[in-house]
C-alpha positions, 0 to 999 in steps of 0.5 A: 428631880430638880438637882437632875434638871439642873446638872442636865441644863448645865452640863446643856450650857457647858456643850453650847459654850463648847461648841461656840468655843471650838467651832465658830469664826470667832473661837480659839481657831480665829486665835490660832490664825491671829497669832501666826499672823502677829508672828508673820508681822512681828519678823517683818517689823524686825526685818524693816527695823534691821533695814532701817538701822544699815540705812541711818548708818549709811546716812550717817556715813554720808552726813561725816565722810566725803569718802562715802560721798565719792564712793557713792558717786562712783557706784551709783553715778558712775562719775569720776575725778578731774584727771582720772581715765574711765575704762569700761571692760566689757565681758 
């Protein structure tokens, strides 16, 4: 009778431990929603380290060339050289 009492009190434990397992806040859904959260940060972290890296190559390019200088001046403040006519063309 106690060898009964026992299996039954396990096999009792066993389905508790199940259910806080399956169905709580805490068990293998809030697992599963974490990972797609790290997923979602990680391509995000790999985006911005992409991002980061064409800016220190253009900062660098800056730093060594007085080409990429001028071009940007041109592109962003629309300067030109001494001598040099500006046309605008308007569509």
């Amino acid at each position: 009778m106690a060898g009964r009492l026992l299996i039954l009190s396990l096999f009792i434990l066993l389905g508790l431990l199940q259910y806080k397992l399956w169905r709580t806040n805490d068990g293998v859904p809030a697992l599963w929603v974490m990972e797609q959260k790290l997923e979602q940060l990680e391509q995000e972290k790999e985006k911005l380290r992409e991002r980061n890296l064409a800016l220190e190559a253009e900062v660098n390019n800056l730093k060594e060339s007085m080409d990429a200088i001028e071009e940007r001046a041109r592109q962003d403040l629309g300067m030109i050289k001494k001598g040099e006519t500006f046309f605008q063309v308007v569509e």
